[in-house]
N, CA, C and O atoms as a GROMACS GRO file, in nm:
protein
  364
    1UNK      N    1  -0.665   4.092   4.102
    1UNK     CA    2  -0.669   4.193   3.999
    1UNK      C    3  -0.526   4.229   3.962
    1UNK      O    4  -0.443   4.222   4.053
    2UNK      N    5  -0.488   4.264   3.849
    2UNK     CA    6  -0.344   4.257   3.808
    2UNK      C    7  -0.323   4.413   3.831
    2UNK      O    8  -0.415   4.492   3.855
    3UNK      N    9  -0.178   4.449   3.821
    3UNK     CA   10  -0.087   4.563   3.916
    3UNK      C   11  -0.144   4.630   3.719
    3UNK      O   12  -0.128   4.568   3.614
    4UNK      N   13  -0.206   4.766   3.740
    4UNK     CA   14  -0.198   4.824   3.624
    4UNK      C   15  -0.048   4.897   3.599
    4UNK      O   16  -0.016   4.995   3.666
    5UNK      N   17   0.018   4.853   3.524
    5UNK     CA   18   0.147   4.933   3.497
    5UNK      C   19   0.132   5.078   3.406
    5UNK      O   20   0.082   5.107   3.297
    6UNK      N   21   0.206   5.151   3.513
    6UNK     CA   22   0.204   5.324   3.502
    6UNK      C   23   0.293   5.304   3.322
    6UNK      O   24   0.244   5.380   3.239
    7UNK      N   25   0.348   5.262   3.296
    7UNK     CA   26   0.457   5.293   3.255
    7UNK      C   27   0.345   5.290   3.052
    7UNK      O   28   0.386   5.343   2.948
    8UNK      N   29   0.270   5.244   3.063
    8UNK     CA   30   0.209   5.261   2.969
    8UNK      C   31   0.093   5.383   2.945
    8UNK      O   32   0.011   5.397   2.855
    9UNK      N   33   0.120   5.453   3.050
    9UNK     CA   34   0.043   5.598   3.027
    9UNK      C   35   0.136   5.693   3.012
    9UNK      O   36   0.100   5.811   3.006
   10UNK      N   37   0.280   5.658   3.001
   10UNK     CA   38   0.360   5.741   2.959
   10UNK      C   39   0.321   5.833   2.872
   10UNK      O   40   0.232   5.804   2.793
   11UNK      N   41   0.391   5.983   2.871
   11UNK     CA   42   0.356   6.074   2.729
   11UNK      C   43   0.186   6.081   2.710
   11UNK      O   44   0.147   6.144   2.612
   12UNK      N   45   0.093   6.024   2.791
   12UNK     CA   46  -0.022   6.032   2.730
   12UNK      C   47  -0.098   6.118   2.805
   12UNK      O   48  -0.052   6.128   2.919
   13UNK      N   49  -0.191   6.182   2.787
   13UNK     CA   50  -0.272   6.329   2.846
   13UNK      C   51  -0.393   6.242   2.984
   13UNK      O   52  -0.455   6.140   2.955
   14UNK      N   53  -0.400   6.289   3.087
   14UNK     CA   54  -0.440   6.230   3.198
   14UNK      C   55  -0.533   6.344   3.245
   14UNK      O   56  -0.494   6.460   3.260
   15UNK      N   57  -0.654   6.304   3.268
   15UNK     CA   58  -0.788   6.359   3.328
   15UNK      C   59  -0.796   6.300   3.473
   15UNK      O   60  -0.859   6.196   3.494
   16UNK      N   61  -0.707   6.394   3.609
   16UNK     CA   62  -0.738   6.358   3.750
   16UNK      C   63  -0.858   6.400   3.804
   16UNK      O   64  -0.884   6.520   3.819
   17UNK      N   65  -0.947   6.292   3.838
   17UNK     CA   66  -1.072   6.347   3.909
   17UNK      C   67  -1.062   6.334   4.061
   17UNK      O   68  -1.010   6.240   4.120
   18UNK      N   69  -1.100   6.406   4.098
   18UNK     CA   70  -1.109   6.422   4.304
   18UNK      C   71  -1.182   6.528   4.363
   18UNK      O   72  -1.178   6.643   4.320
   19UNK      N   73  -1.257   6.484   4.474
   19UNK     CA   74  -1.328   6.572   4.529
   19UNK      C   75  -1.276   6.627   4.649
   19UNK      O   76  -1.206   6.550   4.715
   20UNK      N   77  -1.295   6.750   4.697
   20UNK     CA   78  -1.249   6.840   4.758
   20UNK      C   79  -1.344   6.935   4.844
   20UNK      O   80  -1.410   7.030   4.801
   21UNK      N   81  -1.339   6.899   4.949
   21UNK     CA   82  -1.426   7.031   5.049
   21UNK      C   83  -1.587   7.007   5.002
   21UNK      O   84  -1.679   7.084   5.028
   22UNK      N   85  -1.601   6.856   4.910
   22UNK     CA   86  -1.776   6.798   4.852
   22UNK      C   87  -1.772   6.886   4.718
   22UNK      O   88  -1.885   6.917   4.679
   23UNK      N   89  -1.664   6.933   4.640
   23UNK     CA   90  -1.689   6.987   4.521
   23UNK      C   91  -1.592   6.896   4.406
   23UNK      O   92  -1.474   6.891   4.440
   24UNK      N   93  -1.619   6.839   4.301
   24UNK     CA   94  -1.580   6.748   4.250
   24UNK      C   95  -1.484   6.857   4.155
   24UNK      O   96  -1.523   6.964   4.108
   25UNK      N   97  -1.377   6.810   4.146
   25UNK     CA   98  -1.275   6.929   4.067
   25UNK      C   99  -1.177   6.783   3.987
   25UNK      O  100  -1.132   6.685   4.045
   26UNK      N  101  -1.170   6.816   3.844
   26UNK     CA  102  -1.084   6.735   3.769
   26UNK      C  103  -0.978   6.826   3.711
   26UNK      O  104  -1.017   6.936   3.674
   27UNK      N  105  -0.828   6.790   3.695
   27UNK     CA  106  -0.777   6.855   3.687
   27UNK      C  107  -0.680   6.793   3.522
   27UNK      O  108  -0.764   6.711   3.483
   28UNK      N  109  -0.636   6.790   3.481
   28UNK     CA  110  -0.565   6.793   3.338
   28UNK      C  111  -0.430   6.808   3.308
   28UNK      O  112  -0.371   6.916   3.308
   29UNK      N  113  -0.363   6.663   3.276
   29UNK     CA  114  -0.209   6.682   3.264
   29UNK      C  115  -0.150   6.607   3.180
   29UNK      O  116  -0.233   6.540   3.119
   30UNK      N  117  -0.038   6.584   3.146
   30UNK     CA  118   0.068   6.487   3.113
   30UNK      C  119   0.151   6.393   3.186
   30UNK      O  120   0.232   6.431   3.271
   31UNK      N  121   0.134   6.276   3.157
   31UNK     CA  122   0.168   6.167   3.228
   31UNK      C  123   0.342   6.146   3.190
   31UNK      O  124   0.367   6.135   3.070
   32UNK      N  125   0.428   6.142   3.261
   32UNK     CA  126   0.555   6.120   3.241
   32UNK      C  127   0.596   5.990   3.340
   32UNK      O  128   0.563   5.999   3.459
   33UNK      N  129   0.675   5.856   3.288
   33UNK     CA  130   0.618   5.727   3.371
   33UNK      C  131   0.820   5.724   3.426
   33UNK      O  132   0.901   5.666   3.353
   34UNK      N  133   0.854   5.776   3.526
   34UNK     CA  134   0.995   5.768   3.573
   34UNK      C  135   1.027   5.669   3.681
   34UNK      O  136   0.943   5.583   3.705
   35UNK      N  137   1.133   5.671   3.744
   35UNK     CA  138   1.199   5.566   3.828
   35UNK      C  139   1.267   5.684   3.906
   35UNK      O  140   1.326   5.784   3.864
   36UNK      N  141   1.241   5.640   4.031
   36UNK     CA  142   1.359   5.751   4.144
   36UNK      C  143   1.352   5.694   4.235
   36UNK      O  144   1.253   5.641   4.285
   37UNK      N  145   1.474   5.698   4.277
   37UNK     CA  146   1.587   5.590   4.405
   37UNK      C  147   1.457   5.592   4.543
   37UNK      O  148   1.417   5.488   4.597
   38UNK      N  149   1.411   5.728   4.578
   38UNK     CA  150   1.322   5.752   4.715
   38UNK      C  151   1.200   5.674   4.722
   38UNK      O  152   1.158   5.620   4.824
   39UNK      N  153   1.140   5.672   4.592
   39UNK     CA  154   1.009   5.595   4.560
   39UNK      C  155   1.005   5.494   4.445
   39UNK      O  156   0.886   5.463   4.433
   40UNK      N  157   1.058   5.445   4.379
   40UNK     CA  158   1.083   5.347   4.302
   40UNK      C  159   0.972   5.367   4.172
   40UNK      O  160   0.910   5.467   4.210
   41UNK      N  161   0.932   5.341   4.085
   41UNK     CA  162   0.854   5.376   3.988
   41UNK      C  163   0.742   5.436   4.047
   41UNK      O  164   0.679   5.398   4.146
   42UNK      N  165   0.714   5.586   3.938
   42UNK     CA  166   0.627   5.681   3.952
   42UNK      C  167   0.540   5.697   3.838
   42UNK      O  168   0.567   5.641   3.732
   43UNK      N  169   0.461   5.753   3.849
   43UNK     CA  170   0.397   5.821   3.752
   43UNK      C  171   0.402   5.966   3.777
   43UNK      O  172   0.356   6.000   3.886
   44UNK      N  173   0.446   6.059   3.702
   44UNK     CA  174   0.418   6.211   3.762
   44UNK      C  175   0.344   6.294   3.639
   44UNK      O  176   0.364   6.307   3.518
   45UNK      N  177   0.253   6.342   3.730
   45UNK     CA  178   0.124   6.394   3.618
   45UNK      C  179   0.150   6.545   3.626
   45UNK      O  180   0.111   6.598   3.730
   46UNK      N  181   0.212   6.626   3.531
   46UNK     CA  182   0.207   6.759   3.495
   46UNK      C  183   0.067   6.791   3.495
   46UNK      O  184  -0.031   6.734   3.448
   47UNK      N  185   0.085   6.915   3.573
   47UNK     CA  186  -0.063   6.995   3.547
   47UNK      C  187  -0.033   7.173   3.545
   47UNK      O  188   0.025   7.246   3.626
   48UNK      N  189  -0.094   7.196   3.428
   48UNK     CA  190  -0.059   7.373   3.401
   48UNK      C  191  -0.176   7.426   3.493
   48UNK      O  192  -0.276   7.360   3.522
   49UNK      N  193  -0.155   7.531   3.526
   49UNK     CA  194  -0.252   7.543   3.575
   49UNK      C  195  -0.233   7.721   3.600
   49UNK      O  196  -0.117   7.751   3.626
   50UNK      N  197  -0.333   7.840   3.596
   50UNK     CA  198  -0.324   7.979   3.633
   50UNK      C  199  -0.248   7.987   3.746
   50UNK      O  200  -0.140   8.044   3.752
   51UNK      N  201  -0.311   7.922   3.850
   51UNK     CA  202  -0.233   7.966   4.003
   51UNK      C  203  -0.093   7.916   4.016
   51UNK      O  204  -0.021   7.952   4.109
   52UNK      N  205  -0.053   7.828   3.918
   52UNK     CA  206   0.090   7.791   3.959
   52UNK      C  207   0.085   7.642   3.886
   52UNK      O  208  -0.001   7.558   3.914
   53UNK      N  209   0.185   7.621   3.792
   53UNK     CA  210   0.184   7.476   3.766
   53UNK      C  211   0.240   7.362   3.892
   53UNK      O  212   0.338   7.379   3.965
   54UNK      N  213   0.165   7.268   3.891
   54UNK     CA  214   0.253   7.172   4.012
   54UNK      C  215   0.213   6.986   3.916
   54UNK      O  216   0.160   6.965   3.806
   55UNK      N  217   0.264   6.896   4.015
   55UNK     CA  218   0.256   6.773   3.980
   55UNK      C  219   0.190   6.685   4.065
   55UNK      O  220   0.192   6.695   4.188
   56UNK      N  221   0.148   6.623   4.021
   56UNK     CA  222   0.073   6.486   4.128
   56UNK      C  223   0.154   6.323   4.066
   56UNK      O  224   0.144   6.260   3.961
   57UNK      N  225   0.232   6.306   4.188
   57UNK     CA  226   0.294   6.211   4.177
   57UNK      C  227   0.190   6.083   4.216
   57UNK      O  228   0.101   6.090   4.300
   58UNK      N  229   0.229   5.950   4.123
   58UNK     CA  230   0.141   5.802   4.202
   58UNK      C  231   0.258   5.773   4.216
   58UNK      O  232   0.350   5.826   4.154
   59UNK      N  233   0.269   5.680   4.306
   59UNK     CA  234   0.330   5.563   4.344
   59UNK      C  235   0.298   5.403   4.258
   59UNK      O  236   0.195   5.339   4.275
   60UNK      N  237   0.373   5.377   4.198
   60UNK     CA  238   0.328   5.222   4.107
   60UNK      C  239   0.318   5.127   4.241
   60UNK      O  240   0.210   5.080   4.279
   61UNK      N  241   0.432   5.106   4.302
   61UNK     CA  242   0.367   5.037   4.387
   61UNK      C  243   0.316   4.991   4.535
   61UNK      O  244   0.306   4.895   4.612
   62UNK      N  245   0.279   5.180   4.512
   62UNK     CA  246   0.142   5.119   4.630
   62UNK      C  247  -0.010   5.186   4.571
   62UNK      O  248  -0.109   5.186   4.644
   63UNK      N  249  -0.013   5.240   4.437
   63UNK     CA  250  -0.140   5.224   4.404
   63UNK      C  251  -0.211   5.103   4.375
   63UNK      O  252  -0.191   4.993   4.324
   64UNK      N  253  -0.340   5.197   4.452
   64UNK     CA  254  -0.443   5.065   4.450
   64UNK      C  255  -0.582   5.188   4.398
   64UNK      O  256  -0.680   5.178   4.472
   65UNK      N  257  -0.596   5.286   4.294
   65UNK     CA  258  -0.666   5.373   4.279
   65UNK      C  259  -0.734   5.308   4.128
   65UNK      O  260  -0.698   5.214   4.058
   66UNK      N  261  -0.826   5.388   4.119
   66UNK     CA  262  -0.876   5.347   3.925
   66UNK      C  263  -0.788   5.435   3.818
   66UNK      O  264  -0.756   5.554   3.824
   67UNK      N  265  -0.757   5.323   3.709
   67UNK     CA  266  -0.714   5.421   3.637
   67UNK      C  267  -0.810   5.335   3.468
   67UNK      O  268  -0.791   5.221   3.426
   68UNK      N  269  -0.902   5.437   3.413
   68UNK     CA  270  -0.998   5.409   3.318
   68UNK      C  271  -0.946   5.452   3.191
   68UNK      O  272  -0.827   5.466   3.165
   69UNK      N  273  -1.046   5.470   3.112
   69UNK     CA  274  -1.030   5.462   2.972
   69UNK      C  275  -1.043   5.675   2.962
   69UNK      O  276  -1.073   5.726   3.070
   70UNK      N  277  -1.029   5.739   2.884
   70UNK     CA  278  -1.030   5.918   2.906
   70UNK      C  279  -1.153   5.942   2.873
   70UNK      O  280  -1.199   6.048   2.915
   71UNK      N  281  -1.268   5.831   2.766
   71UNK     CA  282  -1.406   5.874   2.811
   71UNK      C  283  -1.407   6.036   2.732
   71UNK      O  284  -1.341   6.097   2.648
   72UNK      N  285  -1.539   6.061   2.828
   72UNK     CA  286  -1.585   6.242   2.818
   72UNK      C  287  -1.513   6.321   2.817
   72UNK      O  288  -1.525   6.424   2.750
   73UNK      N  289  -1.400   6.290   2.905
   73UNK     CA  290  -1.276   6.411   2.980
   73UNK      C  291  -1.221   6.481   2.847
   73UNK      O  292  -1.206   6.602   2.830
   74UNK      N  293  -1.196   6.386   2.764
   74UNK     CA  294  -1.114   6.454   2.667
   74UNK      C  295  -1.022   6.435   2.672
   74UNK      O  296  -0.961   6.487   2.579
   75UNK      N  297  -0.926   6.348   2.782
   75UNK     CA  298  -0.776   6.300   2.824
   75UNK      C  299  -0.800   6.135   2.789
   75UNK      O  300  -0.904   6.070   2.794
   76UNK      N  301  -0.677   6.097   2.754
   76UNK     CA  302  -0.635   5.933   2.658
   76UNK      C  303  -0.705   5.840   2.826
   76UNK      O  304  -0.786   5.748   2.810
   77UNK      N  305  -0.659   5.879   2.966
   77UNK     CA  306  -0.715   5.821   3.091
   77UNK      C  307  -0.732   5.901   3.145
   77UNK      O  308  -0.681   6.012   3.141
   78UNK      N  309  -0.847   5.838   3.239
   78UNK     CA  310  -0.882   5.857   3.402
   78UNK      C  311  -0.821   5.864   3.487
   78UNK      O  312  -0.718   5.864   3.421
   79UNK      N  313  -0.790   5.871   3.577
   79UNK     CA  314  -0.739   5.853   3.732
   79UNK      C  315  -0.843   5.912   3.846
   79UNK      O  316  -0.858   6.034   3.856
   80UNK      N  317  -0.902   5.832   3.917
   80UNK     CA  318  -0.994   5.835   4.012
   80UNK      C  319  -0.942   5.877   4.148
   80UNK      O  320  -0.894   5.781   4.208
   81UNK      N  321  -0.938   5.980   4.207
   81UNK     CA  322  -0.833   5.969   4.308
   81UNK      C  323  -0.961   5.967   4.491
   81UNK      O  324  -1.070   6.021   4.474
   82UNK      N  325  -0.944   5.930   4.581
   82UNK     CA  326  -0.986   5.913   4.685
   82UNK      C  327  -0.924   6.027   4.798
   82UNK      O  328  -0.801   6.029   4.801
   83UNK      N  329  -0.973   6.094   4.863
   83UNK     CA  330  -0.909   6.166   5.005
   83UNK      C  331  -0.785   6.068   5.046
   83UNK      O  332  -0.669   6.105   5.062
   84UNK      N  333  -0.829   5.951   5.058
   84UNK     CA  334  -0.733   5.816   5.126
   84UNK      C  335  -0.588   5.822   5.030
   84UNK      O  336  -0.481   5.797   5.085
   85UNK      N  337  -0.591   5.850   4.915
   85UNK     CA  338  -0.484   5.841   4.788
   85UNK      C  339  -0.387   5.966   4.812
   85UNK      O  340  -0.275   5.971   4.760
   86UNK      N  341  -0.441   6.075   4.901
   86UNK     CA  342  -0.368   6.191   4.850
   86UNK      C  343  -0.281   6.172   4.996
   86UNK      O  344  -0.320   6.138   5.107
   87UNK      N  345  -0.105   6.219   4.931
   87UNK     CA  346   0.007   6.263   5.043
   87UNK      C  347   0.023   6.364   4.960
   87UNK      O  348   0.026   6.361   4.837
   88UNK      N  349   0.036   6.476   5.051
   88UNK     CA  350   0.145   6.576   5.005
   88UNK      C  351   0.251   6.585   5.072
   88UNK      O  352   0.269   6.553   5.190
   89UNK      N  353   0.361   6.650   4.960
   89UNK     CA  354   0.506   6.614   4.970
   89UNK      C  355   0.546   6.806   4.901
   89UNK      O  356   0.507   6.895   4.826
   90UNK      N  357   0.636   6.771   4.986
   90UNK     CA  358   0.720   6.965   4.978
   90UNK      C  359   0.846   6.885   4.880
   90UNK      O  360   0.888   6.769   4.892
   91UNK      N  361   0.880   6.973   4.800
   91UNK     CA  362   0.940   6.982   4.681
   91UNK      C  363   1.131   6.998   4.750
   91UNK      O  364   1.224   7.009   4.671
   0.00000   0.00000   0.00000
């Protein structure tokens, strides 16, 4: 299966779906497609949000997650995310 390249969801509006504690929560952002020395190409997904805006970074290459067409969501893509997909990282 070929490496989907982040770098073409640049600038485009991103619908993250993931479930949490068995409650399915999608969350809504902007895709910005960068390069940084620590992790080598990223994707970092802005998300506004009431409680506090934050980001959900991918990794280009070590995702192995879905990334679909935006569909229902109302966002240009998907991103399917797994318990297995998520690191958190302190700023």
């Amino acid at each position: 299966m070929p490496k989907f390249r982040f770098q073409r969801l640049d600038q485009h509006s991103i619908a993250i779906e993931l479930e949490l504690s068995g409650q399915s929560v999608q969350l809504r952002g902007t895709a910005n497609y960068e390069r940084q020395s620590d992790l080598g190409p990223i994707l970092r997904v802005h998300v506004v949000d009431p409680a506090g805006d934050f980001d959900v970074i991918l990794r280009e290459d070590t995702w192995k997650g879905e990334i679909i067409s935006g569909g229902k969501s109302g966002a240009d893509f998907r991103i399917i995310l797994a318990a297995s997909n998520l690191i958190t990282r302190d700023s």
